[in-house]
Gaussian input, Z-matrix of N, CA and C with variables (Angstrom, degrees):
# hf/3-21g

backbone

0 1
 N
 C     1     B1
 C     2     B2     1     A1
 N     3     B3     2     A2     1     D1
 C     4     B4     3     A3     2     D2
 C     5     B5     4     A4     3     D3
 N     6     B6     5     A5     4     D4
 C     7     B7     6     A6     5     D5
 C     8     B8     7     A7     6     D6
 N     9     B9     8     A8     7     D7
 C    10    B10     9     A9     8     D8
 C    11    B11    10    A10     9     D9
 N    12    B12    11    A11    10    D10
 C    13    B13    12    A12    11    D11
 C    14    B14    13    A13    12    D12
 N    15    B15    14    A14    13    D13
 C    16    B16    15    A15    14    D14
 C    17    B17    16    A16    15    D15
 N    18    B18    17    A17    16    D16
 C    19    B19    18    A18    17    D17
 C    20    B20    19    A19    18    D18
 N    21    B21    20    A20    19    D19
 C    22    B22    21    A21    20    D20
 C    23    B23    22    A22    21    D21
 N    24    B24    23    A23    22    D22
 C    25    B25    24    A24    23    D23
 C    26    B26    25    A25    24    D24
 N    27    B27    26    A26    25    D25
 C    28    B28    27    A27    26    D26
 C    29    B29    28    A28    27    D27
 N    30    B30    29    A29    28    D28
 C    31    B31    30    A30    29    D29
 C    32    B32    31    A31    30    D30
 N    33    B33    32    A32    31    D31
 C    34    B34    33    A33    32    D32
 C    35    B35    34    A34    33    D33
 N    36    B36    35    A35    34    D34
 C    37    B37    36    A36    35    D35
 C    38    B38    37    A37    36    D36
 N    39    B39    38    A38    37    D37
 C    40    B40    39    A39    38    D38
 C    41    B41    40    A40    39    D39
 N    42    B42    41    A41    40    D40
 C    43    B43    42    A42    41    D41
 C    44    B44    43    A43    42    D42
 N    45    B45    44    A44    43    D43
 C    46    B46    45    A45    44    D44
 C    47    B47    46    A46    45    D45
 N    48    B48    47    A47    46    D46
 C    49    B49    48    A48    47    D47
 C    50    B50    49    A49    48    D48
 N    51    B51    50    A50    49    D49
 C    52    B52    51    A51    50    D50
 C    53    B53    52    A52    51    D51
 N    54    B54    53    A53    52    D52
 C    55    B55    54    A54    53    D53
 C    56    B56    55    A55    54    D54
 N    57    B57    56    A56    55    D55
 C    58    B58    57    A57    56    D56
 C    59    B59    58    A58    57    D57
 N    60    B60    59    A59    58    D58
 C    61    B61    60    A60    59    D59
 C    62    B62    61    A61    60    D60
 N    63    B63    62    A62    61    D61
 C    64    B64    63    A63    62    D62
 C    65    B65    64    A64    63    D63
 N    66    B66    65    A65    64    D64
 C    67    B67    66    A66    65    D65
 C    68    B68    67    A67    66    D66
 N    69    B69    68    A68    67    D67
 C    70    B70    69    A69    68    D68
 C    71    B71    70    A70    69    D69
 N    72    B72    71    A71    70    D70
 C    73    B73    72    A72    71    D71
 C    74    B74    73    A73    72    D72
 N    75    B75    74    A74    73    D73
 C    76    B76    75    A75    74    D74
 C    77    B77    76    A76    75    D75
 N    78    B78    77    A77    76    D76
 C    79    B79    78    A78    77    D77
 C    80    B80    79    A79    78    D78
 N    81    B81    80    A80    79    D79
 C    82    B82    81    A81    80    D80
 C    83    B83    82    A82    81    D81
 N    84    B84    83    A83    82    D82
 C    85    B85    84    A84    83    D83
 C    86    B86    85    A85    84    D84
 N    87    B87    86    A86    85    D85
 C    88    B88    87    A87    86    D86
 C    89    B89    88    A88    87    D87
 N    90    B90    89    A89    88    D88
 C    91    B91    90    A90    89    D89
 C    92    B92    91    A91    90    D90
 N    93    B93    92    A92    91    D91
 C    94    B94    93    A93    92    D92
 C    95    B95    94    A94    93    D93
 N    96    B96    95    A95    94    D94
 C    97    B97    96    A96    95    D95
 C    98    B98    97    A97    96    D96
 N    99    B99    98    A98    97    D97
 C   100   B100    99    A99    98    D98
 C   101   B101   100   A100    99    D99
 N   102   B102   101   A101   100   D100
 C   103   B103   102   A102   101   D101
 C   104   B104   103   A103   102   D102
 N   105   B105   104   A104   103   D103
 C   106   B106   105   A105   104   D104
 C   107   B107   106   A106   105   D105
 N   108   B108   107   A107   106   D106
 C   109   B109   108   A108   107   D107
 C   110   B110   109   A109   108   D108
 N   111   B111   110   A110   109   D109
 C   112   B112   111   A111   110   D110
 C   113   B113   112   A112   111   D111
 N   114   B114   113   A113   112   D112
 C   115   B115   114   A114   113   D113
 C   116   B116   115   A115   114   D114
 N   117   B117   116   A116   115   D115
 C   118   B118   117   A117   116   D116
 C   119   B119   118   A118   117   D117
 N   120   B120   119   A119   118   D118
 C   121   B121   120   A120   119   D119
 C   122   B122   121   A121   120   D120
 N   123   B123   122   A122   121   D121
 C   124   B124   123   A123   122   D122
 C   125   B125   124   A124   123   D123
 N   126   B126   125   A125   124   D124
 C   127   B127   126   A126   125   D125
 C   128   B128   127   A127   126   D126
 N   129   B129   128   A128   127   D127
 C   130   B130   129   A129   128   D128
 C   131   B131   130   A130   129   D129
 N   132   B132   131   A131   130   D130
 C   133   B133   132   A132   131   D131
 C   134   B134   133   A133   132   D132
 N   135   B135   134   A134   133   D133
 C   136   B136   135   A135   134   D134
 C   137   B137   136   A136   135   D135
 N   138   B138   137   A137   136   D136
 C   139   B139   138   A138   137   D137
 C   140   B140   139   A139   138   D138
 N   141   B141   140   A140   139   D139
 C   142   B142   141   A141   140   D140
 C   143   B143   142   A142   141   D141
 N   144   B144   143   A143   142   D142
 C   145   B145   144   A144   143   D143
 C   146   B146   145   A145   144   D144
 N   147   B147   146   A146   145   D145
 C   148   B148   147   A147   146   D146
 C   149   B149   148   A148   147   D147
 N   150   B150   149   A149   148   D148
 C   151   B151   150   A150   149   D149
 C   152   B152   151   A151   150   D150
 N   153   B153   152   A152   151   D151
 C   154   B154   153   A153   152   D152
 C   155   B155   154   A154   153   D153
 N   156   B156   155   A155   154   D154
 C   157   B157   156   A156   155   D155
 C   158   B158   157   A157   156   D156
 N   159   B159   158   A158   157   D157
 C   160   B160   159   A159   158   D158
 C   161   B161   160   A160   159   D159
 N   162   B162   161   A161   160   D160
 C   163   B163   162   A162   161   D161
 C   164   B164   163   A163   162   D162
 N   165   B165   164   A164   163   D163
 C   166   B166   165   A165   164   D164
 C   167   B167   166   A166   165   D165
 N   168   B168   167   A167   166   D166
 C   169   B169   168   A168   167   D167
 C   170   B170   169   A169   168   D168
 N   171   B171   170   A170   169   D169
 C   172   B172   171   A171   170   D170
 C   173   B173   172   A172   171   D171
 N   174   B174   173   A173   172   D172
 C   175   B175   174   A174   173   D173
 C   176   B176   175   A175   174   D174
 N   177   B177   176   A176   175   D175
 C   178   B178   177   A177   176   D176
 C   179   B179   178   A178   177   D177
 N   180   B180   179   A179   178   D178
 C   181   B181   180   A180   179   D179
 C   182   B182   181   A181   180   D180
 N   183   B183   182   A182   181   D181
 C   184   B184   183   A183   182   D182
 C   185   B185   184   A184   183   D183
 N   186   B186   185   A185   184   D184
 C   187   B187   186   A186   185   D185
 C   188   B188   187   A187   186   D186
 N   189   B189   188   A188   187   D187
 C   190   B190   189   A189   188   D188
 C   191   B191   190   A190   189   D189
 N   192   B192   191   A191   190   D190
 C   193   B193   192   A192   191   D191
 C   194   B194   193   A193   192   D192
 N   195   B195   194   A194   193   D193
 C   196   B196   195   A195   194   D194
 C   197   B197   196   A196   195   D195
 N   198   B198   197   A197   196   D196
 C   199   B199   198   A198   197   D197
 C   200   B200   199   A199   198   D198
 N   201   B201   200   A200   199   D199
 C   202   B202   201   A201   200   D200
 C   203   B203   202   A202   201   D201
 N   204   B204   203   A203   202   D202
 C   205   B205   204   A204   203   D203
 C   206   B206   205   A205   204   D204
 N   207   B207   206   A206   205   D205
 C   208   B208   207   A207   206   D206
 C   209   B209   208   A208   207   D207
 N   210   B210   209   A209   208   D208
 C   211   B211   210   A210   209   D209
 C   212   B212   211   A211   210   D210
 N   213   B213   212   A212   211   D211
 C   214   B214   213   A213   212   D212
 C   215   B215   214   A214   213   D213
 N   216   B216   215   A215   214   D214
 C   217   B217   216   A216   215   D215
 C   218   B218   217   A217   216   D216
 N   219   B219   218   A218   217   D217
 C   220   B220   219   A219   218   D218
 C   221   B221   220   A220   219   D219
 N   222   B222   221   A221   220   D220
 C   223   B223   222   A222   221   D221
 C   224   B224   223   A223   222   D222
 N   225   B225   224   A224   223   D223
 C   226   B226   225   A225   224   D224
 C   227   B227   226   A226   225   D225
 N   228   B228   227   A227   226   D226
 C   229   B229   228   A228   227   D227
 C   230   B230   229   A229   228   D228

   B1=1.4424
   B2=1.5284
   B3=1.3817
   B4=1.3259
   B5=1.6115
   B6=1.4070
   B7=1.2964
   B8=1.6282
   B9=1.1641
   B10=1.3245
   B11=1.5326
   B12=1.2714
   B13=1.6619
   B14=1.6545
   B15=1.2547
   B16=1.7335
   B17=1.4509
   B18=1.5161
   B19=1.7968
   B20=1.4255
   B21=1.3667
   B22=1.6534
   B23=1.4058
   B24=2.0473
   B25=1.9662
   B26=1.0595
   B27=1.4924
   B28=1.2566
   B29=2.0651
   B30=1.7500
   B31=1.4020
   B32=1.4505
   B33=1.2571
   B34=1.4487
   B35=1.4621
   B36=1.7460
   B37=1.5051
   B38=1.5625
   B39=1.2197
   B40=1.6175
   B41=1.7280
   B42=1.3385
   B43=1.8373
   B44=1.2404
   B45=1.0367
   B46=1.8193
   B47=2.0317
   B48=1.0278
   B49=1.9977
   B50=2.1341
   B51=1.0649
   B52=1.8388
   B53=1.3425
   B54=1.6216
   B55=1.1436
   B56=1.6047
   B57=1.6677
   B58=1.1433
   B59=1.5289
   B60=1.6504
   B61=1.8516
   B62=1.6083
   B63=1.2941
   B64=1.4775
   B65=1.5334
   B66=1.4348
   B67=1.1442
   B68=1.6876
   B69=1.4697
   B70=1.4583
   B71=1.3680
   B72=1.7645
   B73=1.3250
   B74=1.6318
   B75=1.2966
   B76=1.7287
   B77=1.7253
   B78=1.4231
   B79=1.1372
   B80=2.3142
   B81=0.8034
   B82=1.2500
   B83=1.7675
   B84=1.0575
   B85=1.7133
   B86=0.9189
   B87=1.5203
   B88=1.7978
   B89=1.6975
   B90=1.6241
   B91=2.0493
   B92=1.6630
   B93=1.5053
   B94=1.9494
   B95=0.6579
   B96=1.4463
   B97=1.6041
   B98=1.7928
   B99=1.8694
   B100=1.3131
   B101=1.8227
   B102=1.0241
   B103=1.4807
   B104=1.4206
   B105=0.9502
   B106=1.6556
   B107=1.4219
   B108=1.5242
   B109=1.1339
   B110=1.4792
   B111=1.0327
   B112=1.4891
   B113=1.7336
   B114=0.9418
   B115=1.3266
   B116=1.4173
   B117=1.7180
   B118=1.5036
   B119=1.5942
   B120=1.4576
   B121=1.9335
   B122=1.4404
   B123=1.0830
   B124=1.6666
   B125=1.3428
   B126=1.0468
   B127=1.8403
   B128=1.4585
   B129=1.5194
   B130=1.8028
   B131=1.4376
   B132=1.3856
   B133=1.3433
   B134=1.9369
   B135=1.1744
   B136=1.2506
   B137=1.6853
   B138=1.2483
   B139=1.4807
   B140=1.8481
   B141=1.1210
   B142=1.2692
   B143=1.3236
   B144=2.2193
   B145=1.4303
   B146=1.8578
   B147=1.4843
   B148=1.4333
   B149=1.9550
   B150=1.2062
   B151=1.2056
   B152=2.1873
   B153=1.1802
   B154=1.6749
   B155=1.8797
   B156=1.2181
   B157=1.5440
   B158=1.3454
   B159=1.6764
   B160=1.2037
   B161=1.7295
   B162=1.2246
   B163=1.7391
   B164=1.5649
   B165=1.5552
   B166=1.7752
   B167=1.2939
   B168=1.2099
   B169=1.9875
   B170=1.4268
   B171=1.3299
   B172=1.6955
   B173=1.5590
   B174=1.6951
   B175=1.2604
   B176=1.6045
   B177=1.1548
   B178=2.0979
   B179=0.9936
   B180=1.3242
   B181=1.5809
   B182=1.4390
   B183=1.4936
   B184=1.7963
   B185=0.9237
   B186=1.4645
   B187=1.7167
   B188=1.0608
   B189=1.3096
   B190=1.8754
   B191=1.6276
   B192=1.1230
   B193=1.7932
   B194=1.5722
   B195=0.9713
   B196=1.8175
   B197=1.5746
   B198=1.6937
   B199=1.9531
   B200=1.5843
   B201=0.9387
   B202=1.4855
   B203=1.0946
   B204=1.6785
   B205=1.2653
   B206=1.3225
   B207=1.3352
   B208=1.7542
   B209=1.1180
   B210=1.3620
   B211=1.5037
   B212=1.7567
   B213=0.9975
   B214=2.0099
   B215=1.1206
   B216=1.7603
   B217=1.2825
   B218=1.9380
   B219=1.0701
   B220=1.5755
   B221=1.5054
   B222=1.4630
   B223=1.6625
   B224=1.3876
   B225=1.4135
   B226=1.2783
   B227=1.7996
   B228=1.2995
   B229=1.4100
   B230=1.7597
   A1=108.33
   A2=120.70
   A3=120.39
   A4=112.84
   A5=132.75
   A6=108.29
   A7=109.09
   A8=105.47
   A9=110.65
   A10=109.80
   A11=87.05
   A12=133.41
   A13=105.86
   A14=103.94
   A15=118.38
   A16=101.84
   A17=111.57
   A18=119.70
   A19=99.46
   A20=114.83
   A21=140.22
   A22=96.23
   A23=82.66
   A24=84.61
   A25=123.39
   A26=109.25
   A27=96.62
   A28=90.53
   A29=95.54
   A30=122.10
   A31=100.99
   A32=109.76
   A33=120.31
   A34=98.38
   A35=93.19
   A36=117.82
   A37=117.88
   A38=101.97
   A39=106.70
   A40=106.19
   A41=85.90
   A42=104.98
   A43=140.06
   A44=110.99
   A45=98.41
   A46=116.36
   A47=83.90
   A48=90.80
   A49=99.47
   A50=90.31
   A51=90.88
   A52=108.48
   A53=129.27
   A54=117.39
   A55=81.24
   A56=126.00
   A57=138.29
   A58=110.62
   A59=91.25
   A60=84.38
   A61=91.98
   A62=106.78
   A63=116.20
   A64=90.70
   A65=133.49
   A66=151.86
   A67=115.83
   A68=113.09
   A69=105.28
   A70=144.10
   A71=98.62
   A72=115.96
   A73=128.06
   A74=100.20
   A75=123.75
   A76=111.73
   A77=105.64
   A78=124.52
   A79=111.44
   A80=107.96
   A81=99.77
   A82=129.55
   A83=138.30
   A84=134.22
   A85=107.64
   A86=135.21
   A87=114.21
   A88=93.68
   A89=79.68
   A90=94.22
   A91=91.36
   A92=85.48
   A93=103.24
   A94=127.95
   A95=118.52
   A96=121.23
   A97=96.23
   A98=101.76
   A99=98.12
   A100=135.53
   A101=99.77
   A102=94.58
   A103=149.67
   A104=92.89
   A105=117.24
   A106=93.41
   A107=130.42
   A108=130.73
   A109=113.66
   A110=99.72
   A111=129.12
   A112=99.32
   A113=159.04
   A114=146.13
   A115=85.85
   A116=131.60
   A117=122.71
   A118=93.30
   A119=122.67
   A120=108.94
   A121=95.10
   A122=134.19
   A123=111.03
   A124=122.22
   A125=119.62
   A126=134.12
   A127=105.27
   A128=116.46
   A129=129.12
   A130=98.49
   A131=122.10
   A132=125.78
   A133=112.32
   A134=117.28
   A135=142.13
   A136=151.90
   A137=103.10
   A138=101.15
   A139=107.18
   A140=102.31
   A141=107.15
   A142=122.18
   A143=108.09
   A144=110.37
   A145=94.99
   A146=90.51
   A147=89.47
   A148=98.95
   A149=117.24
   A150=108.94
   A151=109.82
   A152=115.17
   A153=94.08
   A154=80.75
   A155=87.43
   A156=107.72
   A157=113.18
   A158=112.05
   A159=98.17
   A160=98.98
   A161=123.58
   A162=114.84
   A163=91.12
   A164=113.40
   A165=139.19
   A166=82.12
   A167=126.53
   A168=139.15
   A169=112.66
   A170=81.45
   A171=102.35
   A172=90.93
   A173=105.92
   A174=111.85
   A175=129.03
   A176=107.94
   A177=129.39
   A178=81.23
   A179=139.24
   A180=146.23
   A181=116.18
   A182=112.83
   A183=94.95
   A184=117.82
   A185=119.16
   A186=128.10
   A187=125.53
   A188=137.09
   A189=153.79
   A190=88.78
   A191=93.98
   A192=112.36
   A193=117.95
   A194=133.17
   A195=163.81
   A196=91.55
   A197=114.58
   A198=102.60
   A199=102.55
   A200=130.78
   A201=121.44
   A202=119.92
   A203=116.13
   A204=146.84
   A205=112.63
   A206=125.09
   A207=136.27
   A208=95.63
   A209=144.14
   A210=139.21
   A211=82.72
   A212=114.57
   A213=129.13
   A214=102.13
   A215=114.01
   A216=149.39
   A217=106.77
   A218=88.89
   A219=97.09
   A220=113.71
   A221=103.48
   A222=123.33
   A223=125.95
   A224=110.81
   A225=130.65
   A226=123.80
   A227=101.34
   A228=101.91
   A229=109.51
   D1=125.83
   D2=-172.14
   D3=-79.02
   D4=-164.85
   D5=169.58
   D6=-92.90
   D7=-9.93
   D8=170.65
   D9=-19.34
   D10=-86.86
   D11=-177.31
   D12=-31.81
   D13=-44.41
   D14=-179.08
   D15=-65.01
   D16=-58.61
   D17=-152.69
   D18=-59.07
   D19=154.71
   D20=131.55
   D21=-48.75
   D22=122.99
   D23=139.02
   D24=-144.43
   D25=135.54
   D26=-164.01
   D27=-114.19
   D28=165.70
   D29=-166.36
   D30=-125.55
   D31=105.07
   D32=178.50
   D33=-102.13
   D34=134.33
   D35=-173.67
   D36=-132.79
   D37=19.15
   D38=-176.12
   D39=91.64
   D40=-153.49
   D41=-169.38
   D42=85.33
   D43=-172.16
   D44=-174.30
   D45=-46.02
   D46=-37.17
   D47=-171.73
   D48=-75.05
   D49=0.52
   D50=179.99
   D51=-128.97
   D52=34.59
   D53=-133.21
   D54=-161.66
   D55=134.15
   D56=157.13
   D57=-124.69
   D58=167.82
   D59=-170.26
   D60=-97.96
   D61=167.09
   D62=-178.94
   D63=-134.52
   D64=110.99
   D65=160.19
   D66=-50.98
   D67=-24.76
   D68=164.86
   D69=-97.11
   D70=-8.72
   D71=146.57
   D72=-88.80
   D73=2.19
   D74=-162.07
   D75=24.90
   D76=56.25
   D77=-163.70
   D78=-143.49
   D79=135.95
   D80=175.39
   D81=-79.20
   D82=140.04
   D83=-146.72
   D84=-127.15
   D85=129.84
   D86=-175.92
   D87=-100.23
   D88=149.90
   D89=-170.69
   D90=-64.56
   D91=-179.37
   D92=164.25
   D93=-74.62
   D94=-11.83
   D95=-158.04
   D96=-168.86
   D97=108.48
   D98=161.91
   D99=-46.40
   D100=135.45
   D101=156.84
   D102=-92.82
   D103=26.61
   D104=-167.08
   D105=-73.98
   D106=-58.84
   D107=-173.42
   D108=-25.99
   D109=-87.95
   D110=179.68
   D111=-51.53
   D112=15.57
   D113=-157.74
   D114=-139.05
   D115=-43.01
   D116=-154.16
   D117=-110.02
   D118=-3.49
   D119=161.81
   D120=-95.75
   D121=-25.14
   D122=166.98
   D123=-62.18
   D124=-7.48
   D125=-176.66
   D126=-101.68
   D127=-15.80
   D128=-178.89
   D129=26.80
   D130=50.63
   D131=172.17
   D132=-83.25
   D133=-38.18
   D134=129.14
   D135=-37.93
   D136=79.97
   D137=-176.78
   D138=-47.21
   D139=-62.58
   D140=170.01
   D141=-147.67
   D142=141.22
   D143=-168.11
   D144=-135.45
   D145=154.14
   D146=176.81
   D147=-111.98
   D148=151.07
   D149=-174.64
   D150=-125.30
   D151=111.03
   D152=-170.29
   D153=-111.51
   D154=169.03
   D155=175.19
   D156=-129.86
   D157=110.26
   D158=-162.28
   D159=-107.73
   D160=-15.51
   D161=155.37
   D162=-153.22
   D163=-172.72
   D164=-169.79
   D165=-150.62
   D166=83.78
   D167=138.94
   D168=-127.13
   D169=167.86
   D170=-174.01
   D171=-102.74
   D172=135.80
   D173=-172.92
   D174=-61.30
   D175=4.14
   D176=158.22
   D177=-61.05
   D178=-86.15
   D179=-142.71
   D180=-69.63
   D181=-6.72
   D182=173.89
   D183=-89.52
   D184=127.80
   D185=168.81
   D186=-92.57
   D187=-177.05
   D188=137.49
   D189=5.59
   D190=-98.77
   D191=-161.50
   D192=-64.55
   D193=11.01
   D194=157.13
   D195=-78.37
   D196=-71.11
   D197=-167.71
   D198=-86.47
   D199=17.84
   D200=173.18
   D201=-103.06
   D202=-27.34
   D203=133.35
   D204=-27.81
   D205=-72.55
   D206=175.72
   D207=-52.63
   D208=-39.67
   D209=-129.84
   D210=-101.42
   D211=-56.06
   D212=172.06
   D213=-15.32
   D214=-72.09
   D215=-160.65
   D216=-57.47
   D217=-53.34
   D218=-169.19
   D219=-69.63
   D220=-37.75
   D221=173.27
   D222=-78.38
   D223=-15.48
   D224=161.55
   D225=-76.68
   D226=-20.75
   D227=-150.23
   D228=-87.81

């Protein structure tokens, strides 16, 4: 069994946990860069995780070509 096979993976897609408010759009913004990474090796709940990012939207914003994208990801992996 490779470690592949062992690891978590997780697929960051935006949302509230990737997401700050911006008071001048009075609207919430997804960052550049999830934080999930960094949030689940501080928890060392995980010997080992692989992490891909397959978009940073707020789930209004996912379309067609956003889950076909995911769909890539998942079928690839």
């Amino acid at each position: 069994m490779s470690s592949r096979d062992k690891a978590i993976h997780f697929i960051m897609t935006g949302g509230t946990i990737d997401s700050h408010f911006d008071g001048s759009k009075d609207t919430a913004v997804p960052n550049k860069e999830s934080v999930i990474p960094s949030f689940m090796r501080s928890l060392k709940l995980y010997k080992e995780a692989i992490f891909t990012t397959a978009f940073l939207k707020d789930s209004r914003d996912i379309g067609k070509k956003d889950l076909v994208k995911l769909l890539k990801i998942i079928k690839n992996y």
